[in-house]
N, C-alpha and C positions, 0 to 999 in steps of 0.2 A: 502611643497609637493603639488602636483595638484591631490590631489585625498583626498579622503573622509576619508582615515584612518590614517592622521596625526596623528604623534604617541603624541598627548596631551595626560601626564598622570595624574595623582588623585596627589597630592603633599603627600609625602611619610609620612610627618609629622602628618597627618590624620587618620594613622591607628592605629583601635582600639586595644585594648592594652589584650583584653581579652573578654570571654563572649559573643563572637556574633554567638552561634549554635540557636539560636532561628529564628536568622535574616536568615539562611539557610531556615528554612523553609518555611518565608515569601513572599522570595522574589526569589524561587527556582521553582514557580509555576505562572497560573493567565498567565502572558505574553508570557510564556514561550511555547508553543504550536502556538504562532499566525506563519503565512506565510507571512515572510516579502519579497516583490518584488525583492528587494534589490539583497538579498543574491542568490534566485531564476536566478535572469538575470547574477547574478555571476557565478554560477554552470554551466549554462547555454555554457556560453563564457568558462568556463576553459573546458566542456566536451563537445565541437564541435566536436572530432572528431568521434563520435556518431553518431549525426544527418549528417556528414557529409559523413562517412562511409559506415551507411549504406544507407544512400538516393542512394549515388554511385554504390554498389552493388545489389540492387532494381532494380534500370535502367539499370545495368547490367544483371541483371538478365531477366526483361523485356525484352533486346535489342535481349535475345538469347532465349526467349518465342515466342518471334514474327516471329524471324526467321527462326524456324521451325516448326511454327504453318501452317496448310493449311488454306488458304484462304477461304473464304466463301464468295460467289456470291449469290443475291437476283436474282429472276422475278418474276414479280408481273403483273395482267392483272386486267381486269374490264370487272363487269357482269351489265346487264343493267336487272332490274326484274320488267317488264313490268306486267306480272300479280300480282305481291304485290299491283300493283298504281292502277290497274282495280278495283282490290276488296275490294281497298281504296275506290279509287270513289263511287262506285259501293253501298258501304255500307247495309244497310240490307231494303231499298226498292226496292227489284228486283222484275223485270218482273215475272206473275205467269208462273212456268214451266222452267223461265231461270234460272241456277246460283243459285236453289234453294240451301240453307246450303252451302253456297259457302265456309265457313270456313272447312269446310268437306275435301275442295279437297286442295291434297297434306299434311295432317295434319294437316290444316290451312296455308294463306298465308302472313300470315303477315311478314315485315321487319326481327324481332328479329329469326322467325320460321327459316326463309330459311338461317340465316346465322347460325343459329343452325345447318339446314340440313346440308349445306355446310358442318361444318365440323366435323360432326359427321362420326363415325368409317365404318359404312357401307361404309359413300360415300368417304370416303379416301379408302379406303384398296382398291373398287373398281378401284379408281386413280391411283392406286402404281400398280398395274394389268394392265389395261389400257397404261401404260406408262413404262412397263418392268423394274421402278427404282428396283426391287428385283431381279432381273435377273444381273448378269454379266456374259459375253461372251467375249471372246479372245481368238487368235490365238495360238497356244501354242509357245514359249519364247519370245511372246511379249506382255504379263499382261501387262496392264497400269496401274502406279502409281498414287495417286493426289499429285500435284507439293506442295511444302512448298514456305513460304512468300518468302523466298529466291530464290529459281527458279524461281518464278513466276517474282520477278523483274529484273534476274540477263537474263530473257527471253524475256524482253523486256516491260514484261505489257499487253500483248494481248490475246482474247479471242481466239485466236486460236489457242493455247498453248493448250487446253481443248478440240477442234476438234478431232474426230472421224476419221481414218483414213480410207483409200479408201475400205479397207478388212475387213470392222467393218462388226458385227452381231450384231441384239437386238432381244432380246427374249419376246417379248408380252404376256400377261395372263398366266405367267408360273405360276404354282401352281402343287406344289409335294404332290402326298395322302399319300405318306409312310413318315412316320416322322422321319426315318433314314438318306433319303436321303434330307434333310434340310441341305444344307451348304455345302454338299459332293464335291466335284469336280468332275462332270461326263465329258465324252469324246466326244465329234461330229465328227462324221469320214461322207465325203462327199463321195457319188456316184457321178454317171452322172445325170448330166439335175436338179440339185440341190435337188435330192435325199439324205435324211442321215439316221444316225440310232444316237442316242444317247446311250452310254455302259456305264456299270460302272463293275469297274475289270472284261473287258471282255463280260459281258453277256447284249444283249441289252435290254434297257428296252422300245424303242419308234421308231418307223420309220416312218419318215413324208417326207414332201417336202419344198422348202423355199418357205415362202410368204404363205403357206395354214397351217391352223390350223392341228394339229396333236393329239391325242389322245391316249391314255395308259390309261393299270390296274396304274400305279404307279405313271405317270408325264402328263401334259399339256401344250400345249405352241403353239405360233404360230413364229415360226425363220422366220427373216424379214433381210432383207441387207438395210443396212444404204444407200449407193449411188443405187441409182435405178439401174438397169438392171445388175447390180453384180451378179455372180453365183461362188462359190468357182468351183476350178477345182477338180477333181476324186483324195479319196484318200488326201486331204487336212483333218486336224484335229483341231480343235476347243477346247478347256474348258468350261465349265460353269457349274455358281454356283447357285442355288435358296434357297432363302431366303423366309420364312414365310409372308405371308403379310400383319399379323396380328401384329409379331414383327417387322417390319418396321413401320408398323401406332402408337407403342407403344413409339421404337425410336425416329419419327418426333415427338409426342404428349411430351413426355421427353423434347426435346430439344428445342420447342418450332420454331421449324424448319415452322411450315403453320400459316398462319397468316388471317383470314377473317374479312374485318376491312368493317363496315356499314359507308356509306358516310353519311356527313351532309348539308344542306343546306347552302348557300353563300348569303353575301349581305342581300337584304329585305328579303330572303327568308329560312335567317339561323333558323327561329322556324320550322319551313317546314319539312318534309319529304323527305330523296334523297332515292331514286330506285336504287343507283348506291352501286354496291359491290365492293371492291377491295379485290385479293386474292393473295397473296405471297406466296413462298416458298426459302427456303433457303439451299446452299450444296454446296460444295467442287468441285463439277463440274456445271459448268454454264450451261451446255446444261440440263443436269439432271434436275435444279431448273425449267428449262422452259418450260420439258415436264410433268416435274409432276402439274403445274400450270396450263398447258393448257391442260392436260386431268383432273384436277377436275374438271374444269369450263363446259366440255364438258360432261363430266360425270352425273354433275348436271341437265344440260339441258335433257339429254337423260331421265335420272331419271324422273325430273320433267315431264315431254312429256307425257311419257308411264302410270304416277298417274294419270294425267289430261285427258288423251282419255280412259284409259281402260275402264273405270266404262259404260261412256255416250257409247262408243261402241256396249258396252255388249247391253245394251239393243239396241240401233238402230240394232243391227243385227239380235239380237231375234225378232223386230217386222218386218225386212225384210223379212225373212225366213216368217213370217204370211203372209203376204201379197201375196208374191207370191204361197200359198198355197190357198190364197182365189184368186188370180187372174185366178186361173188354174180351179177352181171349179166353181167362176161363167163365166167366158167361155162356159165351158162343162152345164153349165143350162139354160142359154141362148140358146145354139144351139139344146139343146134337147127342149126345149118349144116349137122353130119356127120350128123343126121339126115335134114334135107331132102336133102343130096346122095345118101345111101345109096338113098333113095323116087326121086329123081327121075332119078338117074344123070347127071347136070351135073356134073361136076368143078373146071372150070375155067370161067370167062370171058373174056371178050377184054380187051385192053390198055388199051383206051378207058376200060373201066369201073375198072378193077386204078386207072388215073390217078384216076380221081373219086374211088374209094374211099380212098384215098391222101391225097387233099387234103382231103377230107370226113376225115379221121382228125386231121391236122392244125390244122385249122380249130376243130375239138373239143376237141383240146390246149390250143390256145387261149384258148378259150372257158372252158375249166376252169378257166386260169392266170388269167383275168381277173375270174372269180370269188373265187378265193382272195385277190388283192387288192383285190375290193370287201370282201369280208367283215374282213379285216386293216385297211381305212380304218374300216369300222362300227365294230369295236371299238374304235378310236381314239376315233371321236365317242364311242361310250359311256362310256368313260375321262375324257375333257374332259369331261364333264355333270357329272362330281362332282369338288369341287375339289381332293378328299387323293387320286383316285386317280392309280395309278401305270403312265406306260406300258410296252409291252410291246416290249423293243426288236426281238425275232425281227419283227414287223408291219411292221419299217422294211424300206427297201431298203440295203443297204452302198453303192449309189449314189447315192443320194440327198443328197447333201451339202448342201442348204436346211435338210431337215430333221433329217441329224441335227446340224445347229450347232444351231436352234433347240430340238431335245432337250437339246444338251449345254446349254446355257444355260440353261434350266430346271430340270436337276438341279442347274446350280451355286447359283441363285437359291433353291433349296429347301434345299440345305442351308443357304445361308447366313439363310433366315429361321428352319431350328432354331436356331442360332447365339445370333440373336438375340431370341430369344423366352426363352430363360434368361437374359437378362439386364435383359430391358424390359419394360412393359407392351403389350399391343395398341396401346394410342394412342400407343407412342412416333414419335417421327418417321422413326423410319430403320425400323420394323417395316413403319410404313404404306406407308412409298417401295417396300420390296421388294418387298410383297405388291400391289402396281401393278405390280409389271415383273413378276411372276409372272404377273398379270393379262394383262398386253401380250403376254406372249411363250405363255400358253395359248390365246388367240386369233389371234395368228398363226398358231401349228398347225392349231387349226381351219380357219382361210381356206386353210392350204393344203389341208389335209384334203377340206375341199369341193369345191376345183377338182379335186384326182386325182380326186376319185369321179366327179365329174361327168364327164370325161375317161374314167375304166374304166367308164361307164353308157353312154356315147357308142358306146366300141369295143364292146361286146356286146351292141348295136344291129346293130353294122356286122359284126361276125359271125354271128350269128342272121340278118340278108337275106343273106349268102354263103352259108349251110349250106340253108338254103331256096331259095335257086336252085340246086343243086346238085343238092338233091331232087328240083325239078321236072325236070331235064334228064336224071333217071335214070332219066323214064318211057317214054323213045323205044326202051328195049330190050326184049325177049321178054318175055314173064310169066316163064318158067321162069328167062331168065337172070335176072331183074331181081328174084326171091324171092332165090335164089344171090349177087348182088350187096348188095341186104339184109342179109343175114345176114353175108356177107362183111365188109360195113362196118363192122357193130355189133363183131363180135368184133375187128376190125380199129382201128378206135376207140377202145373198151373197155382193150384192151391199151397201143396208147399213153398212155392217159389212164393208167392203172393204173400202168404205169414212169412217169410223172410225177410222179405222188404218190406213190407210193415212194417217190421223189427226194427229194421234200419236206420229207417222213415222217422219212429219213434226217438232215436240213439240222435239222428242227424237234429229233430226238434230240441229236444234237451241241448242239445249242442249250439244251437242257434238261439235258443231262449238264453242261454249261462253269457254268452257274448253282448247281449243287449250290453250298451253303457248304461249307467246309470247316473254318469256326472251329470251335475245339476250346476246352475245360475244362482248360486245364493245369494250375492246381492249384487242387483243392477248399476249401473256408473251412477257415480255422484259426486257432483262437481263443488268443491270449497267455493265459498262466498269469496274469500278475499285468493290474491294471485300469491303462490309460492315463490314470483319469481317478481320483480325484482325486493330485495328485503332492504328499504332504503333505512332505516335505523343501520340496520348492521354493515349496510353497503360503504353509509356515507360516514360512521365510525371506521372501520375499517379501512376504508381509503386514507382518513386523517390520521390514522397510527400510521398506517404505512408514508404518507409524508412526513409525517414528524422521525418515524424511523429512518427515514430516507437523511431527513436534515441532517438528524444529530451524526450518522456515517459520514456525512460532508465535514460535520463538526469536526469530527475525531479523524477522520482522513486527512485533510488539512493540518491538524495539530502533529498527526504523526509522519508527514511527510515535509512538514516545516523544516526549512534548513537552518533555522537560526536557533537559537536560546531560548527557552520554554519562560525559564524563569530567572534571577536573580540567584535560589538556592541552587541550579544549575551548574551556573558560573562559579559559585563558589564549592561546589565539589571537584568540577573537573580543574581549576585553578586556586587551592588553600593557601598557596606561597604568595598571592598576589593581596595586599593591602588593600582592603574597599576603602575607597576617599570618601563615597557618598553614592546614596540610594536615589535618582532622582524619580519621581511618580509621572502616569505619565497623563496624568488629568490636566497638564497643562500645554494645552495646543498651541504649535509655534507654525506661523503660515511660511510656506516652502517658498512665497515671491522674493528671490533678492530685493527686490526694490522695497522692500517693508522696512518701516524705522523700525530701529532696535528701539524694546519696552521691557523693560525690566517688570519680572511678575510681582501679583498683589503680594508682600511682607505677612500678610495674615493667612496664605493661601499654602496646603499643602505644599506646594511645589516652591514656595519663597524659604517654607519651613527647612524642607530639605537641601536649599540653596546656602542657608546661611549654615546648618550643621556642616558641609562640604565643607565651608570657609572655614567652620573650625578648628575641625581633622586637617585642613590644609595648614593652618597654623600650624597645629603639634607636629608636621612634620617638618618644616621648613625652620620651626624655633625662633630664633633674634637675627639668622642671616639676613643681609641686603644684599642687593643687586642678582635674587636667583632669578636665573633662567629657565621656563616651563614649557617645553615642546608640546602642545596638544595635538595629536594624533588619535587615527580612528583606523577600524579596515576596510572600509566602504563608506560609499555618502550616503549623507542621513539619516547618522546616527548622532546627530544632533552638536558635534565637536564644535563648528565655527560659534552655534550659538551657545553653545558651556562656556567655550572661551569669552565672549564678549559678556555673558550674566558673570563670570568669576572674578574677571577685570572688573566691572564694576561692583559686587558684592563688595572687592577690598579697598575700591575706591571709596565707597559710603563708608567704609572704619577709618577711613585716615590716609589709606598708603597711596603711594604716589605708583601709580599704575602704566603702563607701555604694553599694546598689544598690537604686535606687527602680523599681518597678511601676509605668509610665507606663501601661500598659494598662488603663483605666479602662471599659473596651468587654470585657472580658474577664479580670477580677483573676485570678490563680491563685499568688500567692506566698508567700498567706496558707496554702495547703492546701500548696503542696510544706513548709513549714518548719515547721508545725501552730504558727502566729501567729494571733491576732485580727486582721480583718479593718479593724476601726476600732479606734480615729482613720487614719486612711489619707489619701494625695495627694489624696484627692477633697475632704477632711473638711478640709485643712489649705488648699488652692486657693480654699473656698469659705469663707475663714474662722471656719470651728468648733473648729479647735483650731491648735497652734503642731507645725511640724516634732520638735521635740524631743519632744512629748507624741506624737508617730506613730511615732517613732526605735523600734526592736525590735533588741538585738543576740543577733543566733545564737550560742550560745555552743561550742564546740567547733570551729568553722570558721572564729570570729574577724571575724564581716561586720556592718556594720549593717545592718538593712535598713526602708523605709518602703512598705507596703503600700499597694495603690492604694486601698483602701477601697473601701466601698458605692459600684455605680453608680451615678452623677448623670445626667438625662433629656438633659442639654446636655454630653458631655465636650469638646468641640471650646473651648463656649467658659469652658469653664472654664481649660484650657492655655494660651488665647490672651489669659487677663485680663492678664497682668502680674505675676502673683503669683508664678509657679513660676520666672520671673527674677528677682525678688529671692531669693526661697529659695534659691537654685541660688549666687546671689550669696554669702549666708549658709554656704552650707556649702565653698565652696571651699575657705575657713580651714583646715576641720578634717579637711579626707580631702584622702589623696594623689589618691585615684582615686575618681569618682563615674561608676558606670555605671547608663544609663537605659532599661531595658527598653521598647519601645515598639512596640506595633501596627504589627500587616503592613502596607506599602506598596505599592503602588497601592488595597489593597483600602481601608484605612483613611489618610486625610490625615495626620493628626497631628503624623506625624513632620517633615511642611514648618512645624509648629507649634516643635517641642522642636528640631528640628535646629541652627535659627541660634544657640541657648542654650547648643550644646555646643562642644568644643574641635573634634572628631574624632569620622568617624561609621563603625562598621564595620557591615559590610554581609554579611551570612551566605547562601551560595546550598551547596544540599544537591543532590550529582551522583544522579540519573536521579528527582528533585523536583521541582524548582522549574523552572515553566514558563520558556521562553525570551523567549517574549512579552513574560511578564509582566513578567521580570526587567530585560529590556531598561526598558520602561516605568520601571519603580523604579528604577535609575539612571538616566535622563533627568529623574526627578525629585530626587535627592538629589544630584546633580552638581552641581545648578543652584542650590545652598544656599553654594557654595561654600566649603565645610571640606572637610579631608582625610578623602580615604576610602579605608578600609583592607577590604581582600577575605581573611574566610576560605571556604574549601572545604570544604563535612563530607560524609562520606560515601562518600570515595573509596576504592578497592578497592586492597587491597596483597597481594601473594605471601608475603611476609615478615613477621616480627613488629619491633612497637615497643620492645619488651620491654628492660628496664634490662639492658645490656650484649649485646644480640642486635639482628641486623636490620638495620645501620650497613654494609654493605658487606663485603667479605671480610676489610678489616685491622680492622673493629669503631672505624672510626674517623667518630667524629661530623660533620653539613653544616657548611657554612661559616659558615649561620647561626646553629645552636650554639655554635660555636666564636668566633662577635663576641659572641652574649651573655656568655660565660663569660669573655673577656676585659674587657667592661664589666662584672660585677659585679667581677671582680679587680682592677679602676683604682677604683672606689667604695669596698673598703673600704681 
């Protein structure tokens, strides 16, 4: 043979003779459990069509996923964040008065902050508004559909397939108040001059015009025409549907649909910091992905803008409005001084007063200053009263170094709860901890907040009695000088108060200029030609690994959950004591119908090869005895025993011997339908004394066998075997047959065989690889061991690479086993 299970058997002359159920248990265990490769690559090969199956039906399945899966198209753009690199540089020696708490504005600017910003819920939902993606509008019977993988290629591949047609509508900042009408299908019925009303069953709920924002108790929106200068005609009708745009921001965040990815540095500069953002979105329409990308990014910017000027505004306006209330007042002091001097002819005053008026100007200055820092602490307190708002760092002092640690602490603490707020719920524990130290440290502020004020309320106490005594001490002069000195004051006051706030004015401008953002749109969306999504190479590969992985687990599950014999090598590790009679292959298929004639296999055929080698090894063990008796037994049906027994009856009929195979299966006759004999007179008939062996005797003619059917079930067969009868008969027939073989019922299922076994010479014992449970079989030899006759082991069933075939199979020189080759020198010493 060219394969590994040359049927080399154990020489028959070898077996033990009795006594070996100890050796069951020695050698029944220990190796028994290992995973041999062997057997595995065998399983493997015989249960392809598993892995091959289903790999098949995977990419089948795949090929018809893909094809009616919709596409999905990226665009993706680039934000260039100019004020993150400022306030990089910029670091924490600023200018006093510039950029003071520069961490302050916008939440802070750092890299991580603003891609946080990006894409946090605020600033999407505003996007999805911004870019009407929650809106759909269509003509009524012509809803557009999104195209499947299959249209999409069967249409050429082009992004124009997704174009917008000439009569398209988009619905901008649509947001519905009534939460009924979420998803509803409402009506657009057009007037003239691009007049409409929006209805739903009938009753309007909105009348606006195209291209102008529109307003309701119930809905908002601004209707826009996709091709410029479009205006539906009178009496034209529309649909559309709005969607929540808080469950659309839920949706993208689900599906992973926005992507804000922080750029990294290249080359020498990859430790570096990049300023560059890249922002994606992904969808089923490519124009959609590209207006939702480029209204976040613009969205962003707006955002950012209006954090970054409001604060520095606020005040440059409040100290504008001073200004021009003092520009107005010293005018008006001014022209009444050179008036009253003109009238009264006083020019000048004395030194005395020139000092009051001097200090009284001063005192004023003062008093202004400590105004503009009560007003800059208010606005603090009104900022801490609500928890998102955001200080205003110009309100700080550059000296103050209490608070602006506790500023910078607070910016740090806020951003680090955007942080985690995309990642956790409210209740998480580390949300809760921050939003307590954000707690702790906006109350600090306050308490200091309070003390300065109280402290700037104190001193403009204490300068208000200075400017009031100063007053009084100005009435010891003339009338004439003391109008002059008056007048003197105001304008004299006026002015420096006026250059102060200038001053300010100037401190608040620089202040408000250093905040502009400077982030730019570097580049606009842009949308891939072909869809990212579905990758049907990779999909439909993939899916077919994964059935084929799928199979071969079935393969290998199966193999290692099998209860029977893997192999032949198997058998003979867990049982070395046991003599192999014969290997038989199991390329030869025997049909399971009782009613089938027995057919002896083709002589040239693997399976007749290994048929006749059996007979050999049967010889050498049986020698020149006549009249032996051979009990075949199995541990379960269908493991091929009735039909070994009737091929090996006939095998030693075609050499000569005069052959008897009796149907001890009395629980189960069937020998009477393989060989289309009558059923009675039969063992059962002859056991029970109704007729004699001879009157049961049937010979086959053509195959040369006797044979006695078991006959009609009897209601007791146990004790019909066990009367004594079927040893005498057994006795009777030795005379006349070389060889009597006794077919008989499974063991352990069925006793019996502890019944006919003591009766016979030699018991061979038939176990079929990946059949006949282990269990079981173990069991059936602990029971037939113990009868003490010899027992011979064939093997059916085992798997060969190579053929049995008359003159093939035998190795490369075609030269026969060993066992062969002693049979064929015993029959050559015989004749």
């Amino acid at each position: 043979m060219t394969d590994n299970h040359t049927p080399q058997t154990t020489p028959p002359h070898a077996v033990p003779t009795g006594g070996p159920k100890g050796m069951i248990g020695a050698h029944d265990t220990g190796e028994s459990d290992e995973i041999n490769l062997g057997p595995i690559l065998q399983a493997v090969r015989e249960g392809w069509k598993w892995p091959v199956a289903l790999g098949g039906a995977f990419a089948f399945l795949a090929v018809v996923i893909v094809l009616f899966t919709k596409p999905v198209f990226n665009a993706s753009g680039t934000l260039y964040l100019a004020q993150a690199e400022k306030t990089q540089s910029a670091g924490s020696g600023s200018v006093d008065g510039v950029s003071l708490l520069s961490g302050l504005l916008a939440q802070g600017s750092s890299m991580e902050t603003q891609v946080e910003i990006i894409n946090s819920r605020d600033m999407i939902e505003r996007a999805v508004l911004a870019s009407g993606i929650n809106a759909q509008v269509w003509q009524i019977g012509h809803r557009p559909s999104a195209l499947t993988f299959a249209g999409w290629k069967l249409g050429g591949q082009r992004l124009s397939l997704y174009a917008p047609g000439p009569q398209a509508l988009r619905a901008l900042y649509a947001h519905v108040t009534d939460p009924a009408l979420q998803g509803e299908t409402l009506t657009i019925r057009f007037g003239q001059a691009g007049q409409y009303q929006i209805l739903h069953h009938g009753q309007a709920l909105l009348t606006g015009k195209l291209g102008q924002p529109a307003v309701g108790p119930e809905l908002r929106l601004m209707l826009r025409a996709v091709q410029p200068h479009y205006v539906p005609a009178a009496n034209t009708q529309y649909h559309i549907q709005i969607s929540n745009a808080l469950g659309v921001y839920k949706a993208l965040a689900n599906s992973g649909a926005i992507s804000v990815v922080r750029g990294t540095g290249v080359g020498d500069n990859a430790a570096k910091t990049s300023y560059l953002v890249t922002i994606s979105a992904n969808s089923t329409d490519p124009f959609v992905a590209r207006r939702l990308t480029n209204a976040l990014m613009q969205t962003y910017l707006n955002q950012t803008r209006s954090w970054s000027t409001d604060q520095a505004a606020a005040t440059y306006d409040y100290l504008s409005r001073q200004l021009d209330k003092i520009r107005t007042a010293l005018s008006n002091a001014d022209a009444r001084l050179a008036s009253y001097q003109s009238k009264s002819g006083v020019i000048a005053v004395s030194a005395g007063a020139k000092e009051m008026i001097s200090q009284l100007a001063d005192y004023e200055t003062q008093r202004s200053q400590v105004k503009i820092t009560l007003y800059g602490l208010q606005q603090i307190q009104k900022t801490l009263a609500h928890p998102g708002g955001t200080l205003n760092p110009y309100l700080f002092s550059s000296k103050d170094l209490v608070m602006n640690s506790l500023a910078t602490r607070l910016a740090e603490a806020q951003s680090k709860l955007i942080a985690l707020q995309k990642r956790y719920t409210a209740a998480a524990p580390q949300v809760v901890q921050v939003q307590a130290d954000i707690a702790s440290i906006r109350s600090a502020i306050s308490a200091l907040v309070q003390n300065q004020e109280k402290m700037a309320t104190q001193q403009l106490q204490s300068i208000d009695a200075i400017i009031s005594q100063h007053q009084t001490d100005m009435g010891k002069y003339p009338h004439s000088e003391l109008e002059v000195i008056s007048l003197t004051r105001s304008s004299e006051v006026l002015g420096k108060l006026y250059m102060f706030l200038l001053e300010k004015q100037e401190e608040a401008a620089i202040s408000k200029a250093s905040t502009l953002t400077k982030n730019r749109i570097l580049d606009t969306a842009l949308v891939g030609n072909l869809p990212v999504a579905p990758n049907a190479k990779r999909d439909v590969l993939l899916y077919g690994l994964l059935g084929v992985l799928l199979g071969l687990s079935v393969v290998i599950v199966r193999y290692l959950l099998h209860p029977g014999y893997r192999s032949d090598e198997e058998l003979r590790r867990r049982y070395p004591f046991l003599p192999v009679y014969g290997l038989l292959p199991a390329a030869h298929t025997v049909s399971r119908n009782k009613e089938t004639v027995f057919q002896m296999p083709d002589p040239r055929s693997g399976y007749g090869e290994a048929l006749r080698l059996l007979r050999g090894n049967f010889y050498l063990a049986v020698g020149e005895a006549r009249g032996q008796v051979v009990a075949m037994t199995s541990a379960v049906p269908g493991d091929g025993k009735s039909t070994l027994a009737f091929q090996l009856a006939a095998a030693l009929a075609q050499d000569g011997k005069k052959v008897l195979l009796i149907d001890a299966d009395l629980r189960n006759p069937h020998a009477h339908l393989a060989f289309h004999v009558t059923q009675e007179p039969g063992l059962a008939g002859v056991l029970a004394g109704r007729s004699t062996w001879q009157a049961a005797l049937h010979h086959i003619a053509g195959i040369g066998i006797d044979l006695i059917t078991a006959g009609n079930t009897p209601p007791n067969p146990s004790e019909h075997l066990g009367s004594g009868r079927l040893e005498q008969i057994l006795a009777e027939l030795r005379a006349d047959y070389d060889t009597i073989f006794v077919d008989t019922p499974p063991f352990p299922m069925v006793g019996d065989i502890l019944t006919i076994g003591p009766l016979a010479d030699r018991l061979l014992t038939i176990v079929k690889v990946n059949h006949t449970p282990r269990r079981a079989y173990q069991e059936h030899l602990q029971g037939i061991l113990g009868l003490n006759r010899p027992v011979g082991l064939v093997i059916n069933g085992i798997r060969v690479q190579g053929s049995y075939g008359y003159g093939y199979g035998y190795g490369e020189a075609h030269t026969p086993p060993k066992g062969w080759r002693r049979y064929l020198a015993f029959r050559n010493k015989k004749r």
